[in-house]
N, CA, C and O atoms as a DFTB+ gen file, in Angstrom:
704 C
 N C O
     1  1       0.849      -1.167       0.000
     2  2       0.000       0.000       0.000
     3  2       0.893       1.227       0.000
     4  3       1.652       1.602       0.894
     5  1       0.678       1.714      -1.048
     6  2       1.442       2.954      -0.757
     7  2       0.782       4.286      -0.427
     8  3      -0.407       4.595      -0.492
     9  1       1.889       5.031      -0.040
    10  2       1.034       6.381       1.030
    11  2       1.534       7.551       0.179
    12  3       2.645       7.410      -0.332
    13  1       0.869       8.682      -0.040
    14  2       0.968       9.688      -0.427
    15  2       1.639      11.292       0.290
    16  3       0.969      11.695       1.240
    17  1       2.627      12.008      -0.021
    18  2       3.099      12.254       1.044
    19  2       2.474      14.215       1.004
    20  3       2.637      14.953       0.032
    21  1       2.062      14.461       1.803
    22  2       1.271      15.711       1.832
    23  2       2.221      16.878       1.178
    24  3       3.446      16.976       1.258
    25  1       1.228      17.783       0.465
    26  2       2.125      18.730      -0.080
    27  2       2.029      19.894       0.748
    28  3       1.095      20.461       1.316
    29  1       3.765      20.169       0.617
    30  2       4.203      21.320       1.039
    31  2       4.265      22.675       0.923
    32  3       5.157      23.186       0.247
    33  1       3.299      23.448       1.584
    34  2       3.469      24.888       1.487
    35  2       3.762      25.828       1.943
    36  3       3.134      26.681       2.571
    37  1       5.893      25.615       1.316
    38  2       6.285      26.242       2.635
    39  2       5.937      28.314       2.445
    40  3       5.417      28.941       1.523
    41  1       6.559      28.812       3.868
    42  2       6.574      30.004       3.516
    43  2       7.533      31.074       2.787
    44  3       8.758      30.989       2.706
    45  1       6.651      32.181       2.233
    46  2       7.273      32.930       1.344
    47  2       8.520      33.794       2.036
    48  3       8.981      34.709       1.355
    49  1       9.092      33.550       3.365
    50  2       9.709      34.292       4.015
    51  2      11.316      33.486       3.910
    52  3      11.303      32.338       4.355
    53  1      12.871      34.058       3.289
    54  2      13.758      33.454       2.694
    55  2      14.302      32.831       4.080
    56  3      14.436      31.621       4.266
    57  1      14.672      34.093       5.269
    58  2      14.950      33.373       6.900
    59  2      13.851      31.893       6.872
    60  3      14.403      30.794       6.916
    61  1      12.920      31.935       6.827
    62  2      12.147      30.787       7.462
    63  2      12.451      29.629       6.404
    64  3      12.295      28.474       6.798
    65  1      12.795      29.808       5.337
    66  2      12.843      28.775       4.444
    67  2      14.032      28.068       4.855
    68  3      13.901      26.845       4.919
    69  1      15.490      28.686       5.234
    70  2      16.720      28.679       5.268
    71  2      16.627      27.560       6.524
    72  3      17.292      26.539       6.695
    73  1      15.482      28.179       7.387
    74  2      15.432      27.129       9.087
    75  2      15.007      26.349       8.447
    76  3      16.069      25.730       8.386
    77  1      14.149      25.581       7.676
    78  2      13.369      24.514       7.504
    79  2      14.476      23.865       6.508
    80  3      14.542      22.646       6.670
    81  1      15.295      24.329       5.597
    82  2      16.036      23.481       4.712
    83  2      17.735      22.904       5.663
    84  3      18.500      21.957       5.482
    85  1      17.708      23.924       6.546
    86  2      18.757      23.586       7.847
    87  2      18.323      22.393       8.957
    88  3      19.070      21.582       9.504
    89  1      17.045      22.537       9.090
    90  2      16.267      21.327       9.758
    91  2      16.335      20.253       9.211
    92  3      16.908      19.291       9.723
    93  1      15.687      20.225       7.928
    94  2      16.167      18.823       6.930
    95  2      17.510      18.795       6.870
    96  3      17.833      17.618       7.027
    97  1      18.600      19.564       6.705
    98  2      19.710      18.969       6.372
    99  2      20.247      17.877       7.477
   100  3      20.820      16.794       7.361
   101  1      19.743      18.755       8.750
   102  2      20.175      18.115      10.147
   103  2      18.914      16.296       9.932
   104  3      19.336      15.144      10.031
   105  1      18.349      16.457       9.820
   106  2      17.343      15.406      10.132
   107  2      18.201      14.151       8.977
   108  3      18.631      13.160       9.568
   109  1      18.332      14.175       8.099
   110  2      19.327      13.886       6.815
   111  2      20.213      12.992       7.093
   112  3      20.357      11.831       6.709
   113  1      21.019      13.912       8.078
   114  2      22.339      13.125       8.962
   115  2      21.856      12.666       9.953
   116  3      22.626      12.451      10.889
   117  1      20.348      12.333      10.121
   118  2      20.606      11.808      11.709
   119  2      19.587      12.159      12.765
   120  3      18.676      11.450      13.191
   121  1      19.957      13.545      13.148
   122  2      20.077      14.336      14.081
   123  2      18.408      14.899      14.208
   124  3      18.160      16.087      14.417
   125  1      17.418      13.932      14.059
   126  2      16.146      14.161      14.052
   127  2      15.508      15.360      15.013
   128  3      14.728      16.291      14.811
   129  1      16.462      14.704      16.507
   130  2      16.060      15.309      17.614
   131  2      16.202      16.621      17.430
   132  3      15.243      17.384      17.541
   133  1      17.558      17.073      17.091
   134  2      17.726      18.497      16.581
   135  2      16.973      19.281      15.566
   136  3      16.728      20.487      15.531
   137  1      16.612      18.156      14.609
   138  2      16.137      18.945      13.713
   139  2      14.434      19.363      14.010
   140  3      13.782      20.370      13.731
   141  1      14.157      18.337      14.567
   142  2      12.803      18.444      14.725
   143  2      12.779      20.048      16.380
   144  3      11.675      20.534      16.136
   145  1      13.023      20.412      16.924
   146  2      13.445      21.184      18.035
   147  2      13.381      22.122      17.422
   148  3      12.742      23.053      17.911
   149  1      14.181      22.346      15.724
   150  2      14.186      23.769      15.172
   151  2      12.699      23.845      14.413
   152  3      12.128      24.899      14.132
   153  1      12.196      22.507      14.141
   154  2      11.001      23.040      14.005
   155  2      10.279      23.646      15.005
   156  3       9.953      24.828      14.891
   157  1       9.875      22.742      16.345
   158  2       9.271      23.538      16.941
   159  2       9.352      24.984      17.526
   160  3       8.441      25.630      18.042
   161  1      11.009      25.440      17.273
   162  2      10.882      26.993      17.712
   163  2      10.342      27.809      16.427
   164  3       9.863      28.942      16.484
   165  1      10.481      27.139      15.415
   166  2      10.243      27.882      14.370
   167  2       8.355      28.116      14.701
   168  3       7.840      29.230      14.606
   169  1       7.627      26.979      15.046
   170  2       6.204      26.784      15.444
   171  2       6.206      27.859      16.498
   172  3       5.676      28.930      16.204
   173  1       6.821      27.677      17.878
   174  2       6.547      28.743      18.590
   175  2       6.938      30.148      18.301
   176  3       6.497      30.937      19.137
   177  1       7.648      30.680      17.342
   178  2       7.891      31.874      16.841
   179  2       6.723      32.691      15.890
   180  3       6.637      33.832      15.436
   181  1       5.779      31.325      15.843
   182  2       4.499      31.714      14.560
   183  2       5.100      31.906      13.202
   184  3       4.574      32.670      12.393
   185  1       6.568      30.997      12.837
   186  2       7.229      31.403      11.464
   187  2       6.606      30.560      10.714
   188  3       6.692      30.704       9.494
   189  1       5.605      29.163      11.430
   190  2       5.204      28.297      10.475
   191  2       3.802      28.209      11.367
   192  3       3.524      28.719      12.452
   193  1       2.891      27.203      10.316
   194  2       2.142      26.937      11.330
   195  2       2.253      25.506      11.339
   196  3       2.810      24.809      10.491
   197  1       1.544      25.064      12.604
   198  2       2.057      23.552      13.123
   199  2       1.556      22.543      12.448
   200  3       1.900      21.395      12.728
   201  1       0.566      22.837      11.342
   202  2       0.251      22.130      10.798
   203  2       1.541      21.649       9.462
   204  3       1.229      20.696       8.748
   205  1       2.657      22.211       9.256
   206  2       3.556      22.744       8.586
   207  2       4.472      21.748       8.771
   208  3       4.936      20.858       8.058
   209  1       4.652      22.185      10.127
   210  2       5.503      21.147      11.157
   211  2       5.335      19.691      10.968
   212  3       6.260      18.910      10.745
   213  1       3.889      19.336      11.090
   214  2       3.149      17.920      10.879
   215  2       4.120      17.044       9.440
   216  3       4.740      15.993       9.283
   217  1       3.712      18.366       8.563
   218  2       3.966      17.751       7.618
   219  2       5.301      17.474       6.979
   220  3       5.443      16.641       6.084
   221  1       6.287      18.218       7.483
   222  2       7.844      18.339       7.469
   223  2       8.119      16.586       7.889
   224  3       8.604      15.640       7.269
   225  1       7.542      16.751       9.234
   226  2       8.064      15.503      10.156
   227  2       7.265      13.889       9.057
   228  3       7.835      12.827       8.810
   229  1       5.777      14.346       8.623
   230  2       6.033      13.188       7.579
   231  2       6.769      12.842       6.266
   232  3       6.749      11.747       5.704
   233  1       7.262      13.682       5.967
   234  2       8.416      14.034       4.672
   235  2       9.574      13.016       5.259
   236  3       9.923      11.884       4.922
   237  1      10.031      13.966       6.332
   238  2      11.082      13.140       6.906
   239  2      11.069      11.426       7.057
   240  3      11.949      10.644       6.697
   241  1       9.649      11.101       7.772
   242  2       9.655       9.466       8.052
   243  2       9.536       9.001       6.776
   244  3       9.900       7.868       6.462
   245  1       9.083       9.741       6.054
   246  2       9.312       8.808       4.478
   247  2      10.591       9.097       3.829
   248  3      10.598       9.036       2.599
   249  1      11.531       9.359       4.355
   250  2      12.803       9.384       3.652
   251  2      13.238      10.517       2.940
   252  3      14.428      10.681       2.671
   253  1      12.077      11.562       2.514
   254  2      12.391      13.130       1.539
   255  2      12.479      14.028       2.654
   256  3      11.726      14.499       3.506
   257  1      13.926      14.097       2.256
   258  2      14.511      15.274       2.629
   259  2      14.709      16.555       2.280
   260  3      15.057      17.457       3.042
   261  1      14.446      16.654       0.916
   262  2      14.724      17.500      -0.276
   263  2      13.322      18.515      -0.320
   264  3      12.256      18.319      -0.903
   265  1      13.683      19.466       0.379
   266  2      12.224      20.385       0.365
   267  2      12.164      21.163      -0.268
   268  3      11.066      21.719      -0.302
   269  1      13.260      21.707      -1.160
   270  2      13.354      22.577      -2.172
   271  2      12.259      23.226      -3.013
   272  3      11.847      24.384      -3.081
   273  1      11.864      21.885      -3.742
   274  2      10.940      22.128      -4.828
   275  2      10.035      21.197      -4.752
   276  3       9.870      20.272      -5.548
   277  1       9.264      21.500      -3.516
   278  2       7.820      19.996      -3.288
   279  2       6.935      20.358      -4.547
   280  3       6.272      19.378      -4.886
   281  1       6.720      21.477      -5.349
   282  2       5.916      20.537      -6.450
   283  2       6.165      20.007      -7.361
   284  3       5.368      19.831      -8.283
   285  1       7.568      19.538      -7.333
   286  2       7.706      18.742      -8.287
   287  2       8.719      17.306      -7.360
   288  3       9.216      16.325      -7.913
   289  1       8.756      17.578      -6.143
   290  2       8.710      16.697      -5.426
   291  2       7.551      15.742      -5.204
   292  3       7.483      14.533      -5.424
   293  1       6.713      16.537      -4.742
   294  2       4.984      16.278      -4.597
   295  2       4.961      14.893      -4.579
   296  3       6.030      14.465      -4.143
   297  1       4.068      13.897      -4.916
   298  2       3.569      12.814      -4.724
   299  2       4.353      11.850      -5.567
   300  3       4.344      10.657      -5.264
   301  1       5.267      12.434      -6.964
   302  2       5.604      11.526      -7.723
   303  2       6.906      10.825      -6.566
   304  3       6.943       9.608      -6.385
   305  1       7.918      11.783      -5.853
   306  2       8.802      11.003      -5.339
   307  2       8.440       9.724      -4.378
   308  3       9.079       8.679      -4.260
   309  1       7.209      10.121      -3.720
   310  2       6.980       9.352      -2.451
   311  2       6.348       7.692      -3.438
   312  3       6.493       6.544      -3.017
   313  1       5.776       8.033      -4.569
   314  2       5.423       6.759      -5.051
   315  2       6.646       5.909      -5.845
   316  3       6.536       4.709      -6.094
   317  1       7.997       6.830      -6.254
   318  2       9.187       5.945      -6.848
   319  2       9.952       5.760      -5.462
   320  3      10.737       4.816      -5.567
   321  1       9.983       6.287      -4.323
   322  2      10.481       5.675      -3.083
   323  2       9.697       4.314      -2.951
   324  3      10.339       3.265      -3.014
   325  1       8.363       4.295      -2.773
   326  2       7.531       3.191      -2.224
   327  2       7.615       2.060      -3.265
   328  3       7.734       0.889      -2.906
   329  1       7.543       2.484      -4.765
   330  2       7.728       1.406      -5.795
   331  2       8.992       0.390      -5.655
   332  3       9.099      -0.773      -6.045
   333  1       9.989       1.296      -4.908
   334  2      11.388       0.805      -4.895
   335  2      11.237      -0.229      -3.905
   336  3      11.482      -1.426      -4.059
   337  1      10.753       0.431      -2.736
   338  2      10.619      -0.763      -1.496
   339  2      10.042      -2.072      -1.615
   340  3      10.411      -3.123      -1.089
   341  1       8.450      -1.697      -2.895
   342  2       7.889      -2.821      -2.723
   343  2       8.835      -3.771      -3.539
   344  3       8.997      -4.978      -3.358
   345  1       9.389      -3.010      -4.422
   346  2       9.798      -4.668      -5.801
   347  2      11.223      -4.619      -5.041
   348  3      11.992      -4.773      -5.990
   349  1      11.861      -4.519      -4.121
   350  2      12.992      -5.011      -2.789
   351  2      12.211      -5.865      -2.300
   352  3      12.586      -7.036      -2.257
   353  1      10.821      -5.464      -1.767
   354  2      10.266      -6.716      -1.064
   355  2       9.896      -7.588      -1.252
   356  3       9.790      -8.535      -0.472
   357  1       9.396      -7.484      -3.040
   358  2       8.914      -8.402      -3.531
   359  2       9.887      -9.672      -3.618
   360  3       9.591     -10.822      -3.296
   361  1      11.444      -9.094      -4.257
   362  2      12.352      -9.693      -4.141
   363  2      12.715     -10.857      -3.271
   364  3      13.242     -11.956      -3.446
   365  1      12.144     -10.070      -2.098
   366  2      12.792     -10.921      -0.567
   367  2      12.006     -12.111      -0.627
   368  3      12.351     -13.289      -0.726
   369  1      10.689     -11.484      -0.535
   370  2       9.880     -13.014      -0.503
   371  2       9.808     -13.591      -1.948
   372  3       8.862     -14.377      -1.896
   373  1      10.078     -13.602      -2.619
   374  2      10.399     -14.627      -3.786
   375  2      11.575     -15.796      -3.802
   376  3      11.562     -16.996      -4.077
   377  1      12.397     -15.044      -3.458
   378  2      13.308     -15.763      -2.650
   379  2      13.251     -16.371      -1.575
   380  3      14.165     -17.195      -1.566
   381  1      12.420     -16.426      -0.267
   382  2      12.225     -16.987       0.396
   383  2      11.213     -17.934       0.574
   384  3      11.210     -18.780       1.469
   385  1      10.292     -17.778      -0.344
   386  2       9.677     -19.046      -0.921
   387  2      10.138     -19.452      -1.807
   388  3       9.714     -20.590      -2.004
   389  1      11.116     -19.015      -2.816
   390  2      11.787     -20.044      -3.460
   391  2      12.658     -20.752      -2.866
   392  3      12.639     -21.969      -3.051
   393  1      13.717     -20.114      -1.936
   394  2      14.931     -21.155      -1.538
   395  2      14.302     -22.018      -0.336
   396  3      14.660     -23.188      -0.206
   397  1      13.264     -21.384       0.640
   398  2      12.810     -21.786       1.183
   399  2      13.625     -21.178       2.961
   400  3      13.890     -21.697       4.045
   401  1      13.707     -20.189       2.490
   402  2      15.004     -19.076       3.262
   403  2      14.320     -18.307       4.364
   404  3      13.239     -17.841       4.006
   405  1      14.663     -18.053       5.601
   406  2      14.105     -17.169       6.555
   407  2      14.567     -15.574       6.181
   408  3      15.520     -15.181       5.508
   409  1      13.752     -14.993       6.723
   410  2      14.544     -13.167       5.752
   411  2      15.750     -13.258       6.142
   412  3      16.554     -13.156       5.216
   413  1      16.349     -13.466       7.514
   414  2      17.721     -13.354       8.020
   415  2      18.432     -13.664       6.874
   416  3      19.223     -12.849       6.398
   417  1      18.225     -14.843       6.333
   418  2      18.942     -15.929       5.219
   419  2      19.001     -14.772       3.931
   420  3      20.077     -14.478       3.411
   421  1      18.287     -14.439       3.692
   422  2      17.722     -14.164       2.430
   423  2      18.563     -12.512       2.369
   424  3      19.147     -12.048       1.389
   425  1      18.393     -11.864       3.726
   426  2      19.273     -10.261       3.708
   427  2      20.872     -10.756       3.556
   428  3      21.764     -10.214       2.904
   429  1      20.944     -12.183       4.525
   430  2      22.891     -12.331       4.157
   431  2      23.273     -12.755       2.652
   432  3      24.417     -12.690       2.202
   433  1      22.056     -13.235       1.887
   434  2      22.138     -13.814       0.439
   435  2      22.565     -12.550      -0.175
   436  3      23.647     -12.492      -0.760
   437  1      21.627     -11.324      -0.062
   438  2      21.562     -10.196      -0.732
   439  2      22.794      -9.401      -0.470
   440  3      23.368      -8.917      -1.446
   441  1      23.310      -9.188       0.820
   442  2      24.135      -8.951       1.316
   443  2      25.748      -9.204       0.629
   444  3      26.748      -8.513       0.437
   445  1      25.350     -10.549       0.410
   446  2      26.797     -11.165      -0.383
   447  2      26.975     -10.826      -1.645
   448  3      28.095     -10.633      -2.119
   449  1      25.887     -10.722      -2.305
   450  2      25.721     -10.529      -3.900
   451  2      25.341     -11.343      -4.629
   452  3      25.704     -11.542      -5.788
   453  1      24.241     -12.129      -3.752
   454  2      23.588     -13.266      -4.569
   455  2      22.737     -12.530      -5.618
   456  3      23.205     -12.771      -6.731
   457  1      22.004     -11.981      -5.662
   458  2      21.010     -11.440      -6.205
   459  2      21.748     -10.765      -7.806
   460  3      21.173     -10.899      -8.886
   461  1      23.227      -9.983      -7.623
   462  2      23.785      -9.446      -8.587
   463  2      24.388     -10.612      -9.360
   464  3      24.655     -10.530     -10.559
   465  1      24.620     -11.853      -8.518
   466  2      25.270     -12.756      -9.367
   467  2      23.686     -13.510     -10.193
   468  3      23.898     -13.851     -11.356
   469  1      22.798     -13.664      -9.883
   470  2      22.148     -14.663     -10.662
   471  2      21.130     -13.288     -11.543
   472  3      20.319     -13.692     -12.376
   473  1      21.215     -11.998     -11.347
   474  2      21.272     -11.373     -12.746
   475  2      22.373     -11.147     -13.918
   476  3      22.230     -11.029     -15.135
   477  1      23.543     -11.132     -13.081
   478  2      24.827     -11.581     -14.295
   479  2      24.325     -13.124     -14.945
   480  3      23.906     -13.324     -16.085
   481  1      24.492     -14.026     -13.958
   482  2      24.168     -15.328     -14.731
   483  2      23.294     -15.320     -16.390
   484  3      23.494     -15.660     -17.556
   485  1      21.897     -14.475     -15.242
   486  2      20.392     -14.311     -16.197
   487  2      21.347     -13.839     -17.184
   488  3      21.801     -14.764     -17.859
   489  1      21.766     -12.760     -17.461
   490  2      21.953     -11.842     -19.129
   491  2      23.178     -12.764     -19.303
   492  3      23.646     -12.304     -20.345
   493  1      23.823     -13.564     -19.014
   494  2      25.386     -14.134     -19.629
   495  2      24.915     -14.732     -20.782
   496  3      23.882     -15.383     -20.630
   497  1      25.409     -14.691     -21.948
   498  2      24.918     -15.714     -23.077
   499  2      25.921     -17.026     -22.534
   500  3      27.032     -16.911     -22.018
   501  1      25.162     -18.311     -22.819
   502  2      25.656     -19.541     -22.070
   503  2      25.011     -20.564     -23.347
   504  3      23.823     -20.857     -23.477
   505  1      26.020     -20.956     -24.130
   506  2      25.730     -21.567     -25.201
   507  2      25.223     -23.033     -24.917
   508  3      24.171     -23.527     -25.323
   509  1      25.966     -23.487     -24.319
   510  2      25.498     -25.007     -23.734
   511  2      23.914     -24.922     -23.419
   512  3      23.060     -25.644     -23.932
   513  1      23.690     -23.889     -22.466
   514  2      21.405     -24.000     -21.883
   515  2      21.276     -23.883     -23.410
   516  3      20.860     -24.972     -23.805
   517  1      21.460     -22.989     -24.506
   518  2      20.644     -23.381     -25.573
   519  2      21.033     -24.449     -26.033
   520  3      20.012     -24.923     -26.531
   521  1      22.088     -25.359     -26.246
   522  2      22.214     -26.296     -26.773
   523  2      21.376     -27.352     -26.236
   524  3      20.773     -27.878     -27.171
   525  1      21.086     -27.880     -25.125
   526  2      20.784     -28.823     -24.599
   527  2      18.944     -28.308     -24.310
   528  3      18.145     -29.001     -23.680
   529  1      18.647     -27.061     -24.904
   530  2      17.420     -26.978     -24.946
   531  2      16.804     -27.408     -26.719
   532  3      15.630     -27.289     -27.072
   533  1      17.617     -27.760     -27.348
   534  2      17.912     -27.706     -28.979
   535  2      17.537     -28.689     -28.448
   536  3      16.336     -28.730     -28.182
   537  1      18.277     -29.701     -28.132
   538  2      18.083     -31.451     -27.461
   539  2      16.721     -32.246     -27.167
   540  3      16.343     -33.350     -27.559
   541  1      15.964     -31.046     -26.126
   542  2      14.878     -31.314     -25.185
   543  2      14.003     -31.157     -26.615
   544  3      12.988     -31.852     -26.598
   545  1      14.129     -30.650     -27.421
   546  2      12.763     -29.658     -28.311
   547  2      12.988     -30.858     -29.241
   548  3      12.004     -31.309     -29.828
   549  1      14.191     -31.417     -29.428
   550  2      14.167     -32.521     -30.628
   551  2      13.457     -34.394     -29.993
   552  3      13.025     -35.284     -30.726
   553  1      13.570     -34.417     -28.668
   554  2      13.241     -35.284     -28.084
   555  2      14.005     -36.327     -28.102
   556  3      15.196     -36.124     -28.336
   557  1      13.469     -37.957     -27.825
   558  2      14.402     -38.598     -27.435
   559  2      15.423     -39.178     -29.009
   560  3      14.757     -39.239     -30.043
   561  1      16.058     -39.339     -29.053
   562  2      16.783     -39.964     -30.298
   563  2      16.337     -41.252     -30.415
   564  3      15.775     -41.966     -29.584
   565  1      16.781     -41.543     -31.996
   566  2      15.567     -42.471     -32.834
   567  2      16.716     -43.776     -32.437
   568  3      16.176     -44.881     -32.485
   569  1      17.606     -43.791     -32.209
   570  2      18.292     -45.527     -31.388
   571  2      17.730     -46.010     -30.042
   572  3      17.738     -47.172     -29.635
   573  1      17.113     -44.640     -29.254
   574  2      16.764     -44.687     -28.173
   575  2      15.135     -45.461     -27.888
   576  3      14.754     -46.160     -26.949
   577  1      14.315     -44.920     -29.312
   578  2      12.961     -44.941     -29.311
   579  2      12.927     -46.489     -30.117
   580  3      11.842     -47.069     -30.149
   581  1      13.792     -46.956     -30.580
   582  2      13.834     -48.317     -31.389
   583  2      14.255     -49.018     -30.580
   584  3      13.713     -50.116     -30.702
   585  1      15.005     -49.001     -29.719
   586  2      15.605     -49.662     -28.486
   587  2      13.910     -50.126     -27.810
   588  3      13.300     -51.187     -27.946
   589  1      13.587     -49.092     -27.203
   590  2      12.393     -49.327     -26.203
   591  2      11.121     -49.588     -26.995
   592  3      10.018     -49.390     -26.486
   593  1      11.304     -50.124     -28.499
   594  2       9.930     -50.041     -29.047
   595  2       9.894     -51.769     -29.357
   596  3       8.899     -52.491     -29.426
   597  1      11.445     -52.166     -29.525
   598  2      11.764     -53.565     -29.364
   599  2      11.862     -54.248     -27.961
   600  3      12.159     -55.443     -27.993
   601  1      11.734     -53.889     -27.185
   602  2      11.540     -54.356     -25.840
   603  2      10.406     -54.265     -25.762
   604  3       9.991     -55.400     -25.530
   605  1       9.299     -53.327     -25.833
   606  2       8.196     -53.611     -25.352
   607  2       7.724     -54.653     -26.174
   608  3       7.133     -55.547     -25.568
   609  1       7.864     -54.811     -27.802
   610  2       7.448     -55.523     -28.299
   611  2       7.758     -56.591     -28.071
   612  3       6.790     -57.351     -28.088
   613  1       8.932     -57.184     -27.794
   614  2       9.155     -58.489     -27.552
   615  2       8.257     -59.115     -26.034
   616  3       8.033     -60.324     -25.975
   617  1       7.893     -58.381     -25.119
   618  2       7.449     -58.573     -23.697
   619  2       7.950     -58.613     -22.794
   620  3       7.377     -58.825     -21.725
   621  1       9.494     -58.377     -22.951
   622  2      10.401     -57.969     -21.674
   623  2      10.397     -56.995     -21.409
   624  3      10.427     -56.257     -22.394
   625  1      10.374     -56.503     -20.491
   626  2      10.593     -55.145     -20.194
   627  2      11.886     -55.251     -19.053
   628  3      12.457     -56.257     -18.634
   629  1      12.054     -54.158     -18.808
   630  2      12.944     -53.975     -17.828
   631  2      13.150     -54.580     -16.441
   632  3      14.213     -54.877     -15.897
   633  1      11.751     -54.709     -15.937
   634  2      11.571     -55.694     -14.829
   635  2      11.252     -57.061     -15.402
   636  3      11.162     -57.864     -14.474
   637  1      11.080     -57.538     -16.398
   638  2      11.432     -59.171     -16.476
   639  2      12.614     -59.061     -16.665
   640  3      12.904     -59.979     -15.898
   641  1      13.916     -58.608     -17.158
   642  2      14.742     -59.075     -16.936
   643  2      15.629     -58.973     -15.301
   644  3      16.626     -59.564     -14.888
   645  1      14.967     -58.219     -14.843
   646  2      15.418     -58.306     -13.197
   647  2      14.869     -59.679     -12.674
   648  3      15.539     -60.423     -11.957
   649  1      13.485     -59.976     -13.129
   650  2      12.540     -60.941     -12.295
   651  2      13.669     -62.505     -12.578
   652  3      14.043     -63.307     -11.722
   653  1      14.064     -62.500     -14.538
   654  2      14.387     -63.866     -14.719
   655  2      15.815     -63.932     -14.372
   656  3      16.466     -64.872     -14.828
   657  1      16.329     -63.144     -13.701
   658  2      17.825     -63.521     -13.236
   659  2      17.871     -64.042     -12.208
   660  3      17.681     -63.641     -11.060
   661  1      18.270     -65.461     -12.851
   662  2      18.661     -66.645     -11.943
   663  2      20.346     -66.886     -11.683
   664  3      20.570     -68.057     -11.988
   665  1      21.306     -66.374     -11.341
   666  2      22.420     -66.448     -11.286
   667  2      22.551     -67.378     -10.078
   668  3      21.595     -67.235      -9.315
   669  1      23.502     -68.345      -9.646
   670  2      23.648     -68.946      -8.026
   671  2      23.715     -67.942      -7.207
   672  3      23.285     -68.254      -6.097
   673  1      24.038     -66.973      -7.278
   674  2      24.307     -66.336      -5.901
   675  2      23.119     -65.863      -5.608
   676  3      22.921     -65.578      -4.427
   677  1      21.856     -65.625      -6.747
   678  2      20.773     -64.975      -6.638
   679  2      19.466     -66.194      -6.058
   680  3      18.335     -66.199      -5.573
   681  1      20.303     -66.923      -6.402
   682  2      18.959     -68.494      -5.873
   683  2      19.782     -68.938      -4.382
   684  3      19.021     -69.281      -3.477
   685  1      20.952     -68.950      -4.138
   686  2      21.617     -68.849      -3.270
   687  2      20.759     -68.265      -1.830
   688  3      20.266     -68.797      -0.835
   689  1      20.941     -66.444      -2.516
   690  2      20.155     -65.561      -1.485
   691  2      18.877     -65.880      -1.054
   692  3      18.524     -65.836       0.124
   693  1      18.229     -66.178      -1.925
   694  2      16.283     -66.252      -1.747
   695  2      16.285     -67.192      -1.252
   696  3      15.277     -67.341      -0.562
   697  1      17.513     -68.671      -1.217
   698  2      16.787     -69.737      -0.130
   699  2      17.234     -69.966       0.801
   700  3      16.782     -70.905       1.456
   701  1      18.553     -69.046       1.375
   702  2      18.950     -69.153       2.457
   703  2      18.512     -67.908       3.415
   704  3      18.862     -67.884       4.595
């Protein structure tokens, strides 16, 4: 589900803009606590209103930092952030119902460079998979299909000749 991230209207005043793009820079690195603090003096100064504030602080939990130019930030970033997460996630669990992997498993897979190696694999041209798919598409070979078309016909099959082997050691076994 993805979330839409409220648009920003900051104010026309260049000081107040300067605190709010100094707030994000701080929040950016880290430093939430700080940054969020300069919002609220900026709130108690009446430079913003708190509804302003609200919306800074959801920018932030979604990862946009970049307050520059929210309308063209606006909704498109928050949906190529969220697109990104989901097909990462999708990733994860594909993999973990495919390998049959706990996420732990599956982040140290990713971690290592499993994921970059079996898209190298995917694009490698690998002449042999087409060859031996040339193989599968031609089916079984015609010594193979005359072989087993004379056995069935005759009435042996594979298990009568297991059944009629009478060797001593084999009459040996069964009566001792």
């Amino acid at each position: 589900m993805t979330q839409r991230l409220p648009k920003l209207q900051l104010p026309s005043g260049d000081g107040t803009k300067q605190i709010l793009f100094d707030a994000s820079k701080l929040a950016e690195t880290g430093d939430l606590k700080g940054a969020q603090g300069m919002l609220k003096e900026a709130v108690s100064n009446g430079s913003i209103p708190p509804g302003l504030h609200r919306q800074i602080m959801t920018w932030w939990a979604a990862g946009c930092f970049d307050l520059s130019s929210p309308s063209e930030k606006g909704t498109g970033t928050t949906s190529e952030v969220h697109s990104k997460e989901d097909k990462e996630e999708q990733k994860i669990k594909e993999l973990m119902l495919r390998n049959n992997w706990s996420r732990k498993e599956v982040l140290q897979y990713i971690k290592e460079g499993g994921l970059e190696m079996e898209q190298f694999q995917a694009e490698q041209n690998r002449p042999i998979d087409e060859a031996f798919e040339k193989i599968k598409a031609q089916g079984p070979p015609k010594w193979f299909c005359d072989m087993f078309d004379k056995l069935e016909g005759s009435g042996a099959g594979a298990e009568g000749e297991i059944v009629s082997d009478t060797s001593p050691t084999t009459a040996q076994n069964s009566a001792g």
